[in-house]
One Martini backbone bead per residue (centre of mass of N, CA, C, O) as a GRO file, in nm:
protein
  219
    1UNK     BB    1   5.256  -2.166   3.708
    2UNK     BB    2   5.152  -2.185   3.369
    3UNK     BB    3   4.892  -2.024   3.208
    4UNK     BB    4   4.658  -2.152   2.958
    5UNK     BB    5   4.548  -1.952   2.726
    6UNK     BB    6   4.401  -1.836   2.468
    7UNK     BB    7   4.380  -1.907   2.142
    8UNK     BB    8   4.290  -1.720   1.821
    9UNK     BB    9   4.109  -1.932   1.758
   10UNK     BB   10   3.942  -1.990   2.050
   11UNK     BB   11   3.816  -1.689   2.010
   12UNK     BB   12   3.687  -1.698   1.724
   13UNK     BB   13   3.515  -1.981   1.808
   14UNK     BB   14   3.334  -1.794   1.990
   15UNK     BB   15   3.263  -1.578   1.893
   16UNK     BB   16   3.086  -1.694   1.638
   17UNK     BB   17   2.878  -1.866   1.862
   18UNK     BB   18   2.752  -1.547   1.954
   19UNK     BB   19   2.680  -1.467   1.690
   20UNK     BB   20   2.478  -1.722   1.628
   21UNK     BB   21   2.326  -1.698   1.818
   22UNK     BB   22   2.234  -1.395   1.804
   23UNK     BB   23   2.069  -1.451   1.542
   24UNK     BB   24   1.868  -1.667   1.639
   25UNK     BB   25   1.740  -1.470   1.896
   26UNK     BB   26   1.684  -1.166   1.855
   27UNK     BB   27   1.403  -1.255   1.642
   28UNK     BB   28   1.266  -1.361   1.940
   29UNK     BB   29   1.266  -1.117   2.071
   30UNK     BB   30   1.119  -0.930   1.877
   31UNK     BB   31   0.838  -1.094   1.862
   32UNK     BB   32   0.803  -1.077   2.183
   33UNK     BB   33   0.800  -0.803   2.164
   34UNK     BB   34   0.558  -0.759   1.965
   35UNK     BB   35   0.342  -0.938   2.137
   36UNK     BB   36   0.307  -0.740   2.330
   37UNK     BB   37   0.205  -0.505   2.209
   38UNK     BB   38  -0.049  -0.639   2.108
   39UNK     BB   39  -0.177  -0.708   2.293
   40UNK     BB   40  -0.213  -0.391   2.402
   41UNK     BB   41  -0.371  -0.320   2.175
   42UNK     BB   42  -0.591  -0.456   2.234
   43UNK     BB   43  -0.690  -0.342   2.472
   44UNK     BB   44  -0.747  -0.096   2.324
   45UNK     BB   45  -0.954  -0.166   2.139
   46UNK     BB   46  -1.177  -0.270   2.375
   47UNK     BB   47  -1.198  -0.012   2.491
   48UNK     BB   48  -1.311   0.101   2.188
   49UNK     BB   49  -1.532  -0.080   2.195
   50UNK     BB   50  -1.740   0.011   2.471
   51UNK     BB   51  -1.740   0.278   2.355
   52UNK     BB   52  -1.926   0.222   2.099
   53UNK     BB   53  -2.150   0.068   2.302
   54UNK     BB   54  -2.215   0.352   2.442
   55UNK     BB   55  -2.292   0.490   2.214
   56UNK     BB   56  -2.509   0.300   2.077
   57UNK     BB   57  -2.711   0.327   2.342
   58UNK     BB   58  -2.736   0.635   2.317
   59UNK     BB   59  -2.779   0.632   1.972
   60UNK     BB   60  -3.014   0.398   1.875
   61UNK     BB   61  -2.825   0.197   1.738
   62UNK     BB   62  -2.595   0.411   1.612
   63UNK     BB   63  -2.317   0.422   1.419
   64UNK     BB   64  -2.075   0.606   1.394
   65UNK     BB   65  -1.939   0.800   1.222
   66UNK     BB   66  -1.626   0.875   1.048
   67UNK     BB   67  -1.779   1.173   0.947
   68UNK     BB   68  -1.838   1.544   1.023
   69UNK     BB   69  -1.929   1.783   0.924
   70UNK     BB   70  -1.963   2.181   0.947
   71UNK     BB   71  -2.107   2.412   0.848
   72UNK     BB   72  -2.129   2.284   0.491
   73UNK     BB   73  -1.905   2.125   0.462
   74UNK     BB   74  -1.694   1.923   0.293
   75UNK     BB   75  -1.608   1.606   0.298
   76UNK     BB   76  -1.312   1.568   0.459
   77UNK     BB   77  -1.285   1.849   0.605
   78UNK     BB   78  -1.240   2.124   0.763
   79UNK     BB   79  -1.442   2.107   0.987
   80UNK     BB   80  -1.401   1.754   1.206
   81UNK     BB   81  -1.627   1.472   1.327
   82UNK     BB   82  -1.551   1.206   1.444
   83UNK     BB   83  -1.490   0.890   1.576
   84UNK     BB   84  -1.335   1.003   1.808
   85UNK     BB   85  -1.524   1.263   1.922
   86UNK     BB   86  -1.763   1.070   1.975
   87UNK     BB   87  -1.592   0.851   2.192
   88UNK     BB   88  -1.436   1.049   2.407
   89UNK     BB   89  -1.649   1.042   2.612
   90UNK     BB   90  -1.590   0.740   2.728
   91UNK     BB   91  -1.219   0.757   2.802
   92UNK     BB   92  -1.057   1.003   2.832
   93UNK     BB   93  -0.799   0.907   2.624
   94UNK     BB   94  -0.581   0.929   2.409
   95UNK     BB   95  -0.379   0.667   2.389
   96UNK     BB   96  -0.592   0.482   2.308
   97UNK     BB   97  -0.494   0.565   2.000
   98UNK     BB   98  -0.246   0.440   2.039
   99UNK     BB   99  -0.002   0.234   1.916
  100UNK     BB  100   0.271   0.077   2.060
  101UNK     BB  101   0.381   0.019   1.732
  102UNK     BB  102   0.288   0.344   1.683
  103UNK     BB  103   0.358   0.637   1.859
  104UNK     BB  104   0.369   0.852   1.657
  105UNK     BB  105   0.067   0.819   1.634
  106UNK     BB  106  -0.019   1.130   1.852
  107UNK     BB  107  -0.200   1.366   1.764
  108UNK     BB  108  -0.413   1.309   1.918
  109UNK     BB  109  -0.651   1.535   2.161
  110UNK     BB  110  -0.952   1.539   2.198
  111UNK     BB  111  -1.003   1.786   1.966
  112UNK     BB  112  -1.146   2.059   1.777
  113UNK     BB  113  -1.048   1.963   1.519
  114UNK     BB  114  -0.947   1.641   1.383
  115UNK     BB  115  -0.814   1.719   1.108
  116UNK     BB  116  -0.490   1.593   1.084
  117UNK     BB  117  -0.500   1.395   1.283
  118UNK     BB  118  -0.332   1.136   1.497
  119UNK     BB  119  -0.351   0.768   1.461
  120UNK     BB  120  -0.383   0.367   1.489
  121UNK     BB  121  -0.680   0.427   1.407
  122UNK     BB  122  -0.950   0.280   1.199
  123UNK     BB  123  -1.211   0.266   1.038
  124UNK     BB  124  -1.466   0.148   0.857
  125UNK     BB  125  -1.475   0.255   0.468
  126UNK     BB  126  -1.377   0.080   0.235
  127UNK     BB  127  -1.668   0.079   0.036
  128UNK     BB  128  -1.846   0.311   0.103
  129UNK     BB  129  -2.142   0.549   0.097
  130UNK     BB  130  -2.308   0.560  -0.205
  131UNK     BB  131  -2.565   0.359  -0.270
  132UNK     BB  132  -2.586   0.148  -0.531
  133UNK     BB  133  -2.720  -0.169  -0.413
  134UNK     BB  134  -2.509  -0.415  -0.311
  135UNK     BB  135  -2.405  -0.408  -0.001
  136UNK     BB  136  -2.116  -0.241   0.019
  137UNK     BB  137  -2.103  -0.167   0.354
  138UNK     BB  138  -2.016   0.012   0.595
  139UNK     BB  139  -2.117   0.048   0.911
  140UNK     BB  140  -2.076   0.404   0.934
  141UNK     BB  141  -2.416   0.511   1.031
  142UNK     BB  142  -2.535   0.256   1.107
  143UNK     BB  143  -2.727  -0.003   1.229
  144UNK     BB  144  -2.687  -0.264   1.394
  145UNK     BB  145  -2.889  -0.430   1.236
  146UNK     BB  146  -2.820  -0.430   0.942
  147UNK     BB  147  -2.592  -0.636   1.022
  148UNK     BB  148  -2.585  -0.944   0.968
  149UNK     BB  149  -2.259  -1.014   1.066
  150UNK     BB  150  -2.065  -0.944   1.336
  151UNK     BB  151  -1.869  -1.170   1.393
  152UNK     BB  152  -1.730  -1.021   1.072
  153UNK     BB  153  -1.722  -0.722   1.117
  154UNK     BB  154  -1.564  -0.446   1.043
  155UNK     BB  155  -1.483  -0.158   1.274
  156UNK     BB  156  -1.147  -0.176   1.301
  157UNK     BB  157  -0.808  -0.079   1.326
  158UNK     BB  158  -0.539  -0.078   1.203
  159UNK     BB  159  -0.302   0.211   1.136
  160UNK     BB  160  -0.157   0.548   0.954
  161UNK     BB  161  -0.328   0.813   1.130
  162UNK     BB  162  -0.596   0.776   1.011
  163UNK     BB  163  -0.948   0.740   1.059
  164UNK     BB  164  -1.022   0.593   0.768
  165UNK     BB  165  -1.015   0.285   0.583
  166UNK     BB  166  -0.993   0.341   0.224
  167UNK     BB  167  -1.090   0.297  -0.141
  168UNK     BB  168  -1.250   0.571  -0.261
  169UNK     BB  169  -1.568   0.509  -0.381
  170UNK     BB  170  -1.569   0.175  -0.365
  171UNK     BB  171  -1.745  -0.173  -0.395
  172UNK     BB  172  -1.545  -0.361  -0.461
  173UNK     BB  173  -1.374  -0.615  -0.434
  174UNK     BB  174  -1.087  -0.714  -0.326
  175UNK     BB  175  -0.959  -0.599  -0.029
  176UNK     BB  176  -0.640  -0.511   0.098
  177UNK     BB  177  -0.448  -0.479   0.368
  178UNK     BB  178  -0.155  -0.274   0.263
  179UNK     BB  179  -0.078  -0.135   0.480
  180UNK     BB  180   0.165  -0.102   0.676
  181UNK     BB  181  -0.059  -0.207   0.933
  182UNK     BB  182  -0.146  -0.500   0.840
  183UNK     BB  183   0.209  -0.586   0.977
  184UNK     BB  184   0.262  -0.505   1.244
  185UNK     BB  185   0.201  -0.765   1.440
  186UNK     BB  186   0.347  -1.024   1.293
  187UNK     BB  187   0.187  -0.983   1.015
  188UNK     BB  188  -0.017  -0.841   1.159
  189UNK     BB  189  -0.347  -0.721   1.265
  190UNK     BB  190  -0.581  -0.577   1.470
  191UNK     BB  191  -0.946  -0.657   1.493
  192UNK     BB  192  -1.286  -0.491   1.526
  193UNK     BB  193  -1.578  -0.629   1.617
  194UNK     BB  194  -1.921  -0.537   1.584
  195UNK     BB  195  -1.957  -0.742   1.840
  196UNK     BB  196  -1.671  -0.676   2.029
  197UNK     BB  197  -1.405  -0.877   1.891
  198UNK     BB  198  -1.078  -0.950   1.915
  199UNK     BB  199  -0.836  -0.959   1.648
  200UNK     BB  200  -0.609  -1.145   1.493
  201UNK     BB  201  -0.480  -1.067   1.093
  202UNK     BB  202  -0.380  -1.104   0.782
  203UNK     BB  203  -0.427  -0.958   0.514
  204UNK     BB  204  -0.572  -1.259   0.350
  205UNK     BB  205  -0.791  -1.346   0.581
  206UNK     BB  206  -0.955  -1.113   0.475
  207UNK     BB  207  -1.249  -1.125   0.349
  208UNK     BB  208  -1.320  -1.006  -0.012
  209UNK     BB  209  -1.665  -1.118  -0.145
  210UNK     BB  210  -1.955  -1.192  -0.317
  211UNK     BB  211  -1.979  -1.409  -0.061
  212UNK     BB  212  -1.750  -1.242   0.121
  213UNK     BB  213  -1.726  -0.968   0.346
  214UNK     BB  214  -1.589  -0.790   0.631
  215UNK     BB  215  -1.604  -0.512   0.482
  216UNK     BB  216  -1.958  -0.587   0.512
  217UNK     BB  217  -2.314  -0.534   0.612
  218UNK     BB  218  -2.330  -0.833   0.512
  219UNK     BB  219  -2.074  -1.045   0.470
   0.00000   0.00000   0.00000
């Protein structure tokens, strides 16, 4: 008895079938594989918030700056030791500064100087601290004190590299994070407040004006 195999269109009609599956499933797989990195973001960054908190414990409650130079160099220029470098006795670990979806940003190794190295995360430092008297000031240098509202200000975020996230000199309000970790996370990337928690929020999320601003000591 002879067996009737496939003809060529009911073939081509599976074939079709398992296209459209796999095109419907592949980016709820990529989603769901971006949210468990997610996750584990979140675990480095709440891991660099207690690590924060015990720096800040130590130094009379005051958060580390972005950077200090040694040596009467200008600001931001080597050698840098930065707030990766006065944190990093607290961890003791290089990894947790890289975010899991962006594994290439590994080149910071805990030591010094710190200029020119990279990581996943970066401090806020976007109004800059030129001290005009607006209030639109980050966290960095400052007593925790200062801070209005800790759980609202940003303290830390996902960025592409470098150790400060800014807008360089600069404290107009309306600023977006637009680099392009602002959107690592499935549109969006994780936040530490200066409160100690750890949230996702797309970048239009994070306000920024003269009645309320996340990435100002004022809030």
């Amino acid at each position: 008895m002879r067996t009737r195999g496939f003809t060529l269109i009911e073939l081509l009609v599976v074939i079709a079938i398992i296209a459209i599956l796999a095109a419907i499933l592949f980016p709820v797989f990529a989603r769901a594989r971006e949210k468990a990195r997610q996750v584990a973001c979140m675990s480095n960054i709440r891991q660099l918030g207690l690590a924060f908190s015990m720096y800040i414990e130590d130094y009379k409650g005051v958060i580390p700056w972005d950077d200090l130079t040694i040596g009467g160099a200008p600001e931001g220029t080597a050698p840098t030791w930065t707030w990766r470098l006065m944190i990093f006795p607290y961890v003791h670990n290089d990894q947790i500064f890289v975010c899991p979806t962006a594994p290439r940003q590994n080149t910071f190794d805990g030591t010094f100087p710190d200029y020119g190295q990279t990581a996943g995360y970066a401090i806020n430092h976007v109004h800059w601290d030129n001290d005009l008297g607006t209030g639109a000031e980050p966290p960095p240098g400052h007593p925790v004190e200062d801070i209005r509202y800790p759980v609202r200000c940003i303290l830390l975020t996902d960025f592409t590299g470098d150790y400060s996230i800014s807008t360089w000199g600069t404290q107009a309000h309306g600023y977006v994070h637009d680099d392009r970790s602002g959107t690592r996370h499935n549109d969006g990337c994780n936040y530490l407040f200066c409160d100690g928690h750890v949230k996702w929020q797309r970048p239009t999320q994070i306000k920024c004006s003269d009645t309320e601003c996340w990435w100002s000591i004022n809030g």
